[in-house]
C-alpha positions in Angstrom: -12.6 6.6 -10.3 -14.5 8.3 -7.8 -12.2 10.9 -5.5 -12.7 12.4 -2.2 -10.8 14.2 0.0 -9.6 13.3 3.4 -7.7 10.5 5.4 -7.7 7.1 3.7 -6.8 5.1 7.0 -9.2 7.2 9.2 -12.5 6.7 6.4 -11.4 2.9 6.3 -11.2 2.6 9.8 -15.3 4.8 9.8 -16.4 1.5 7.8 -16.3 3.4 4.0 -14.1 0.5 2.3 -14.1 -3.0 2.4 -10.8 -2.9 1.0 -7.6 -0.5 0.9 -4.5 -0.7 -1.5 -1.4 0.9 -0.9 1.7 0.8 -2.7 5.0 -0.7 -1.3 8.8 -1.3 -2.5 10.4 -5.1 -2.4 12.5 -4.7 0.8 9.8 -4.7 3.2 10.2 -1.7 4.8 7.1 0.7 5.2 9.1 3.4 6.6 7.3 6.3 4.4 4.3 7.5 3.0 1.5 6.0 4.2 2.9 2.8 3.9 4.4 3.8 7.2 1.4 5.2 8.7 -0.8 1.9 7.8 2.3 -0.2 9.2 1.5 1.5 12.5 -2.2 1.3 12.3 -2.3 -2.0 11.2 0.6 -3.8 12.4 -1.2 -7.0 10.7 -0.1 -5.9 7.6 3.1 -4.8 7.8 3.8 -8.6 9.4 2.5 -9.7 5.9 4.6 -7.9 4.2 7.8 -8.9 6.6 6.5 -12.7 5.7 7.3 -11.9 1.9 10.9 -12.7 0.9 13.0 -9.5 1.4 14.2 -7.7 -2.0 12.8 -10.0 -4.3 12.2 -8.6 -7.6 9.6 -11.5 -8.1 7.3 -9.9 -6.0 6.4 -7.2 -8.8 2.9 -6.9 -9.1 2.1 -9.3 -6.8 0.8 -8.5 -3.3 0.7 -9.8 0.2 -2.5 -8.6 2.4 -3.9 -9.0 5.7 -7.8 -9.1 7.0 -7.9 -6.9 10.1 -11.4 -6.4 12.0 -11.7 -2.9 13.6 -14.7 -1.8 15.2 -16.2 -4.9 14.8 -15.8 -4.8 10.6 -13.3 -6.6 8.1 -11.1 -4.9 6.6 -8.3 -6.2 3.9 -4.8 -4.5 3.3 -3.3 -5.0 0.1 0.3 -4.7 0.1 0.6 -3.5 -3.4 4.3 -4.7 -4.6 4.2 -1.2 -7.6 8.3 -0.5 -6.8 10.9 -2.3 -6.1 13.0 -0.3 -3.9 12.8 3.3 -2.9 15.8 5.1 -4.0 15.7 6.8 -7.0 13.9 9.5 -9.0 11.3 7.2 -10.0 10.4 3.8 -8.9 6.6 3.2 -9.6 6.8 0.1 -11.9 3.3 0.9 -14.5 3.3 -2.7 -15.1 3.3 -3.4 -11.5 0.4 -1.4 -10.5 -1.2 -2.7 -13.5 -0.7 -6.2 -12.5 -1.7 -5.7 -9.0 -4.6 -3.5 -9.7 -5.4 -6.5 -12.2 -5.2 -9.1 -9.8 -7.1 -6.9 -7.2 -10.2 -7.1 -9.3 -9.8 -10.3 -10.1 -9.7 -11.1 -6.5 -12.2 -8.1 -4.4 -14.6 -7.9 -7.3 -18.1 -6.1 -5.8 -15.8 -4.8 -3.0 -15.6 -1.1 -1.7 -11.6 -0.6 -2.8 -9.8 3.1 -1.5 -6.2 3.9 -2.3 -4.4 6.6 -2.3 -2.1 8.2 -5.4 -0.5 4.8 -5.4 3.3 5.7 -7.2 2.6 8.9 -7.4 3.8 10.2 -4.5 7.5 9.0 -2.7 7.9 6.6 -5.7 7.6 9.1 -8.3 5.4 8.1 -11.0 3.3 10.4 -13.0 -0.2 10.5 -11.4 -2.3 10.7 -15.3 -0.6 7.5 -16.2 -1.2 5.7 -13.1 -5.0 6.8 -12.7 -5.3 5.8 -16.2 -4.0 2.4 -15.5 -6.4 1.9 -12.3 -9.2 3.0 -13.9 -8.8 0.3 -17.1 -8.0 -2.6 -14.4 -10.6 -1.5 -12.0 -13.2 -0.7 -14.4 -16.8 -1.2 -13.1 -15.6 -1.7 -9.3 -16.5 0.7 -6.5 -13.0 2.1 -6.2 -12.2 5.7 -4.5 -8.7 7.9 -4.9 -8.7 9.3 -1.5 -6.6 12.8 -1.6 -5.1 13.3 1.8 -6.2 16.3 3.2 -5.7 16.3 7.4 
């Protein structure tokens, strides 16, 4: 896992991934985090997400995603289904983010990939754990933590 500091939507929108997972709860809401802020960036993915069946527990390491082009480049956001709701001391699902980290590979192989501390943050999952996860299901992909920093 490679890690840099800065603004994960801003170096996606600059062109540095071809790909960017974020981390979302079952109900379809992207009203935190930077779920919220990519939902206003890229509207195209929050209206995947709202075309996903509302609280289903089914979608649990599964993930909806939309292509955007920005500045003339593609761009896919993954709607990473690693929670299923949002209420709660802890509701990153490890066996989510493992299965949609998994499927991610499986799917964006050779792929620039940038997330950021995907359940980690508002869902409350213990960072080692999770980065320990990505890296085994990402292993040998170009894939970058990006730490916010404004």
């Amino acid at each position: 896992m490679k890690i840099v500091s800065g603004d994960l939507v801003k170096l996606a929108l600059e062109g540095r991934f071809q790909v960017v997972i974020h981390g979302c709860n079952c109900f379809c809401t992207m009203g935190a985090g930077i779920a919220k802020t990519i939902s206003n960036v890229f509207p195209e993915a929050h209206a995947a997400d709202l075309a996903t069946e509302k609280g289903s527990r089914a979608k649990l390491g599964s993930y909806s995603l939309a292509t955007v082009e920005r500045g003339g480049r593609a761009l896919t956001i993954v709607n990473g289904y690693t929670q299923y709701q949002w209420r709660g001391p802890r509701n990153a699902d490890y066996d989510a983010v493992r299965a949609v980290m998994r499927r991610v590979k499986q799917e964006f192989s050779g792929c620039s990939i940038g997330y950021p501390r995907i359940g980690a943050g508002l869902a409350g999952g213990d960072w080692s754990i999770i980065a320990l996860i990505i890296d085994e299901e990402l292993a040998g992909e170009d894939h970058t933590l990006v730490e916010y920093a404004p």
